[in-house]
N, C-alpha and C positions, 0 to 999 in steps of 0.2 A: 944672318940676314933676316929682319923680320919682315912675315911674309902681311898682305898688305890684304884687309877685312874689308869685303864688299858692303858697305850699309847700302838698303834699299826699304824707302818707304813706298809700303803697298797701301795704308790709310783704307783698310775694308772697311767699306758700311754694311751695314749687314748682309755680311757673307758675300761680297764683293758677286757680283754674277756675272758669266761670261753671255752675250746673248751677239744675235744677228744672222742674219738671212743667209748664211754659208750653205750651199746644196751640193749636192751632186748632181750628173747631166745623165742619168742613166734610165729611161723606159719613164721619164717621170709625165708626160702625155704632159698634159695643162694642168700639173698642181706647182703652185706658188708658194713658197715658206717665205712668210715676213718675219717670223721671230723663231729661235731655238735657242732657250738659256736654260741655266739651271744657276740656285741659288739658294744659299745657308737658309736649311730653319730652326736651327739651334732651339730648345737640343734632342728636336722631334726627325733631325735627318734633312736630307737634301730637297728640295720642290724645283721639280723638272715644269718645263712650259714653253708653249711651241702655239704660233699662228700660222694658219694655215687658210689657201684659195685653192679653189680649181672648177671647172666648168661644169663639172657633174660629181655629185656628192660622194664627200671625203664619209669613208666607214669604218676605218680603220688608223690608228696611231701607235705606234710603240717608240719606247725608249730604248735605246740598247747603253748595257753602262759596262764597266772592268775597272778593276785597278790598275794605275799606270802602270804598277810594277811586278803584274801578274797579266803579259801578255798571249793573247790568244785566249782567255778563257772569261767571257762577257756571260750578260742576263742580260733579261729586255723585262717590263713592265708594260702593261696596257695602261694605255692615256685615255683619264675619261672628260671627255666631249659629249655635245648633242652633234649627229651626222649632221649634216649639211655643206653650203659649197660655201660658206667662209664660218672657219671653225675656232675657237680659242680653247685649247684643252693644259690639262695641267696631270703629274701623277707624283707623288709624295715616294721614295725610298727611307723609310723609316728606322731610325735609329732610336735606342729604346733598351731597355731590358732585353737578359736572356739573348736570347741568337739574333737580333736585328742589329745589336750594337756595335758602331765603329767612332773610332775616335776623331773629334777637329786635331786636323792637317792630315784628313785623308783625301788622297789624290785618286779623283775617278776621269773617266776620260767617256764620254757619252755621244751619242747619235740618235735623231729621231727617223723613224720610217714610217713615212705615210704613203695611204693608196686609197683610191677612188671606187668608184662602183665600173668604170671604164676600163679597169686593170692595171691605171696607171699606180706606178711606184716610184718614190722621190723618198734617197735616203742622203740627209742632210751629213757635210763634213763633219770628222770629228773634233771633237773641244776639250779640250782640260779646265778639271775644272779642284780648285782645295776648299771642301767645306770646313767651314770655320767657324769657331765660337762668336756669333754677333755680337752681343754685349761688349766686346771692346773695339778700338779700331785698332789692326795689329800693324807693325814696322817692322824687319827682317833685317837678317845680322847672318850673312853668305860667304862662305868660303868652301871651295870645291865641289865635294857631294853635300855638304850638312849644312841644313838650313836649320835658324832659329828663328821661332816666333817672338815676338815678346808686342807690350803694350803699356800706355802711360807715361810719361813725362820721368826725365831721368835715369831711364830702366837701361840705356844701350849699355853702359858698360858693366851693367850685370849679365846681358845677353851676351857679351861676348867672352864672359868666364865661363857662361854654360858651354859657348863655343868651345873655346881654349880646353872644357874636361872632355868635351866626346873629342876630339883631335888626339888629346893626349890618348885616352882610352884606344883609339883606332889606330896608332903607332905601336902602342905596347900591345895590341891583339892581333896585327894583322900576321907576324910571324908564329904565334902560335895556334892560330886558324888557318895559316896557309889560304886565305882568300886576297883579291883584292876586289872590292866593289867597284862597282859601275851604274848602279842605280839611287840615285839620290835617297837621304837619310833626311826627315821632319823631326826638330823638336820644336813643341810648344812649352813657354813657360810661362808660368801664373804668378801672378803677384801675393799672393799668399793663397792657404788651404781652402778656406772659404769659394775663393772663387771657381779653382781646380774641381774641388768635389760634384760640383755641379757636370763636368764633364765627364766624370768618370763612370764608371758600369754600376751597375747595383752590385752592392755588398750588404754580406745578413747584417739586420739588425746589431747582435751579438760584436761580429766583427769591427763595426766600426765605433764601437762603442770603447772597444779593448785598444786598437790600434789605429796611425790615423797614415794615411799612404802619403810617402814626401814623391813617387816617382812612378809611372808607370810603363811598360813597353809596350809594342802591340806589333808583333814580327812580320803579321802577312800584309800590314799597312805601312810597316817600316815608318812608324812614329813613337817618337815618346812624351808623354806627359810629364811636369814637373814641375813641381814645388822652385820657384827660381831663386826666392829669396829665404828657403830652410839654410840653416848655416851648416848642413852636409850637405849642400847643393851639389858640389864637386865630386861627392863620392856616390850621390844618388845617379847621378847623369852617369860617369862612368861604370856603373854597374848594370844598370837599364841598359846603357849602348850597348852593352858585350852582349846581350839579348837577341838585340838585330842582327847582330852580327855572327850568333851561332846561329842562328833562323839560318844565317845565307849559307854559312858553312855549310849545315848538313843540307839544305833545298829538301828535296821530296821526305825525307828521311829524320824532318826536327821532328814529329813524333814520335820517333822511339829514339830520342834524345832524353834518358832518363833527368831527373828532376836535380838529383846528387852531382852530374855533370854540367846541368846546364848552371844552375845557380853557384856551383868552384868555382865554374870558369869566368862569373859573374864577378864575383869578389877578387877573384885573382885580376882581373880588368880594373879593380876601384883603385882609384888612384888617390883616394884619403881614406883608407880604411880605420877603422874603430877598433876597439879590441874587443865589440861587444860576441861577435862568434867564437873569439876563443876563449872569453868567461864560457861563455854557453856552452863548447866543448866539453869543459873542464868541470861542469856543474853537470852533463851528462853521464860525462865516467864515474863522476863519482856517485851519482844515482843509480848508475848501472840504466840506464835507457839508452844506452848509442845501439841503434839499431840496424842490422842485417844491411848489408848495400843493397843488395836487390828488392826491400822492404823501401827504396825511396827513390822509386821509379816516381811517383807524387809525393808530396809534404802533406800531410794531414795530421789531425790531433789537435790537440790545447797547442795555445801559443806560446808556450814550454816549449813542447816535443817538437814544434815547427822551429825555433830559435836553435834548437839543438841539431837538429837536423840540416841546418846552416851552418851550424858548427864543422857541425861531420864533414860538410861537402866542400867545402871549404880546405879544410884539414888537410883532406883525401886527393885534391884537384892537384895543391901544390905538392904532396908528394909525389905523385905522377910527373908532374913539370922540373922536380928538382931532383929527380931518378932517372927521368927515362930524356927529359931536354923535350924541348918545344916542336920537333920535326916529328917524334913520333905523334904529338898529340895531334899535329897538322893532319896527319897519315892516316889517323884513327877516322874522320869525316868523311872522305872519299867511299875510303871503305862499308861505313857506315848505310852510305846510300845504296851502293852495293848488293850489300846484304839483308838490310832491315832490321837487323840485330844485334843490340847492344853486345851482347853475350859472342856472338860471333866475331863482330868484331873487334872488340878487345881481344881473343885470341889470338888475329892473325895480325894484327899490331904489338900487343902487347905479352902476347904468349899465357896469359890467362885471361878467364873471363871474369864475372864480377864478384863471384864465391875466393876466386884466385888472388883477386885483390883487394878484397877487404881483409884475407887473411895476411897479406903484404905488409898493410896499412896495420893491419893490431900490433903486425908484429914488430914494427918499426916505431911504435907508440909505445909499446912494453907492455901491450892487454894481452890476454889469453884471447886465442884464434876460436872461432865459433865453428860448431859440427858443421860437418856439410849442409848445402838447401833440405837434400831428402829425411836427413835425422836432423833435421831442425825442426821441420812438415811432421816429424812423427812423437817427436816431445810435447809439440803444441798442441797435439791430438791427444796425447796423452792429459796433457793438462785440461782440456777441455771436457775429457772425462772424468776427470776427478779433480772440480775446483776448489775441494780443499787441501789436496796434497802441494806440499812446496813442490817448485820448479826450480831450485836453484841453475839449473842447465839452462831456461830457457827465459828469465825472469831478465836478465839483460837482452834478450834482442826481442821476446815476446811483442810490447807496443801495442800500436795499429794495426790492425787485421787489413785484411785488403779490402772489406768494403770502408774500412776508415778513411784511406785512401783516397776515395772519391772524394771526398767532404774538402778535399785539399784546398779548390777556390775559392768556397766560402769559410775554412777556417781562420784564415787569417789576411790581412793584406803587407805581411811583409812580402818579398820579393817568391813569387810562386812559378811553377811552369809556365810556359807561354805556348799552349799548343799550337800546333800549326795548322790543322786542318781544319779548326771553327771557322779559321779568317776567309775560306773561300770566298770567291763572288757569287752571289746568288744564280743558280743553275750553271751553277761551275761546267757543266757537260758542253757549252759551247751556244752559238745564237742562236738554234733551234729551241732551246730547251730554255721553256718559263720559268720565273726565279721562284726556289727554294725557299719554303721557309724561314730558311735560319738568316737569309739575307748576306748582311757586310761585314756578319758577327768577327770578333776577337777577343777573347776574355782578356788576352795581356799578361804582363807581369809587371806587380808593384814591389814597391821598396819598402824596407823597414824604416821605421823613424829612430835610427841611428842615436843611441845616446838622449832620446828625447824624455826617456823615463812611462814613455806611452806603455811601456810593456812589465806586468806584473810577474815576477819568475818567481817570487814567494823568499819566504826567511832561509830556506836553505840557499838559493841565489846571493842573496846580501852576505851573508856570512862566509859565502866563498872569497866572494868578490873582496870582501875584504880582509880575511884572511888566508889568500891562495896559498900561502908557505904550508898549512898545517896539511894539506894533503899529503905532503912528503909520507908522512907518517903512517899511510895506507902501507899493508904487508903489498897489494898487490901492483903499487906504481914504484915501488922503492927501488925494483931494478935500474929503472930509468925513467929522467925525471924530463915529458915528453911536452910540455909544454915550452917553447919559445918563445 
């Protein structure tokens, strides 16, 4: 039975605004609210605005704002006006660089509170409201929780392949996340890169020169960006979705949702995988850089060592799922939250922690297993006392040091961590408390441009790639030959 696709055209003008005199009746003495809207100012953020009467002058205004789907935990902004007893004031939520940044199809839900010199107080109903990219007028493609954006003539029944891969993707994840959602899912989709880029977050220089983002996530806004008409469309969407979707899994706890689990379970989610992670695998073993599992709590390094490292996790996720079956993996997130520790909880799920299972994984690959964390920590030290003596020991997991590590967001823009806790609401602490600097931030998680040729792995890459047979002939894989 096929199930039956809501079209609904919303036709935003710029940044469609929710507005009107909606109040409350509570202590508000003689103040009058003739207007409270808020409306897109792409792609500087949301502009709040509220008119306001009352008999004796108004000295005060604030906005109070949340995301719809971060209940209970609001910021409020001061609205600037000249006082007097009929006021028009306005106040800008800023998106932008750095920690102000959230994405079009983010859902806020806002209230203004005005007061007098009298002591009255008038705090206007709440409003939903989705800032959105102006520049186009958008049409919507709805079934269930997952909304799509899209825009321009001809485009619906591209939007509804976008639909049709996060569906797929949300069937094939929801038994091995053990969730089911309850809070609506946004994707927007763009007509090509050009248009996208403009939405997106700043990325260094460097990075987007190297690589070019077909998809992005953003888990505390439960949106995704995408490329609608890349021809990995289907595989970008379902791999960003699996994003949102471990966000909900672990809740309080996706920050120590290491980097190796979150981006497996990404790929294990794509519903047209490429075979480009497991060149990359196979071009790291044999360079000997497949590095430490606990060394990729973040992806950092050249866009080698990041490809590779999507290799690995990748690799590592399905072995898990094809050893241990989908209910432990469910099992593993509860826990998670639990404890706050990966390493913990992989023990009491999985009966080792991440030293335990990398050496699982070698050894089901046919690599030699690596020293423990602590004679790992003392080889490196050794090597860093003596940087001309080989490391043979350590020359395979060495890599990225941990301040490498941080560089992870802006090393690259294939598919990265999606922290969880940048995306707070501004003064996340509750409506007392004035927003936080960092704002409605999210850095997200982007996708690789799949097969696109964006990405330079260098002449050792090509020559795997094209002749994978000859590794055979390594002493060290010739036990078992572990690529599929």
């Amino acid at each position: 039975m096929r199930t039956l696709v809501f079209v609904t055209s919303l036709v935003i003008f710029a940044g469609l605004a929710f507005s009107g005199p909606a109040v409350t009746r509570a202590d508000e003495g003689n103040i009058k609210v003739a207007e409270a809207k808020a409306e897109s100012n792409f792609p500087d953020g949301i502009k709040f605005s509220v008119i306001a009467s009352s008999v004796d002058e108004i000295d005060d205004i604030r906005v109070f704002f949340s995301k719809v789907d971060q209940k209970g935990r609001s910021a409020y902004r001061s609205v600037d006006f000249e006082p007097g007893t009929h006021v028009v004031g306005e106040s800008i939520l800023p998106s932008g660089s750095g920690g102000n940044y959230f994405p079009p199809g983010t859902m806020i839900e806002f209230s203004f509170e005005v007061r007098d010199k009298a002591g009255a107080v008038l705090r206007t109903e709440t409003q939903e409201f989705v800032y959105q990219d102006n520049r186009f007028e958008w049409d919507t493609v709805v079934e269930d929780l997952i909304t799509v954006y899209y825009y321009g003539e001809y485009v619906r029944n591209r939007a509804v392949t976008v639909l049709e891969a996060a569906k797929e993707n949300l069937e094939r994840m929801l038994p091995v996340l053990g969730i089911t959602p309850t809070e609506p899912l946004r994707i927007v989709s763009y007509n090509n890169y050009r248009h996208m880029s403009s939405a997106l977050p700043f990325r260094s220089q460097a990075v987007s020169e190297g690589l070019q983002t077909q998809g992005m996530a953003f888990s505390n806004e439960r949106v995704l960006l995408v490329h609608g008409f890349d021809p990995t469309v289907t595989g970008t969407v379902s791999h960003e979705f699996t994003h949102l979707l471990v966000a909900e899994a672990a809740g309080k706890a996706y920050t120590q949702v290491p980097s190796w689990l979150n981006e497996g379970l990404a790929e294990y989610g794509n519903i047209d995988p490429t075979d480009d992670y497991e060149a990359a695998l196979r071009y790291g073993i044999f360079t000997r850089r497949i590095k430490p599992l606990w060394y990729l709590s973040s992806f950092g390094g050249t866009p080698e060592d990041i490809i590779i490292a999507y290799g690995q996790a990748s690799s590592v996720v399905q072995y898990m799922l094809d050893t241990y079956g989908p209910d432990r993996m469910a099992a593993l997130f509860p826990v998670l939250q639990r404890t706050l520790n990966i390493d913990q909880a992989l023990l009491e799920v999985y009966g080792m922690d991440q030293f335990g299972l990398d050496s699982a994984w070698r050894k089901f690959m046919g690599l030699e297993p690596l020293p423990s964390p602590e004679e790992l920590e003392s080889q490196l030290d050794e090597t860093a006392e003596s940087p001309d003596s080989e490391s043979s020991g350590a020359e395979e997991s060495s890599g990225d040091t941990e301040g490498d590590a941080g560089a992870a967001n802006e090393a690259t823009s294939m598919p990265g961590p999606t922290p969880g806790a940048e995306g707070q609401p501004a003064g996340a602490e509750g409506d007392d408390g004035q927003e936080s600097e960092g704002g409605l931030n999210s850095p997200g998680c982007s996708a690789p441009a799949s097969g696109s040729g964006n990405v330079s792995i260098g002449l050792g890459m090509l020559l795997l790639l094209s002749t994978p047979l000859g590794l055979v002939a390594l002493p060290r894989l010739r036990r078992r030959w572990p690529f599929r």
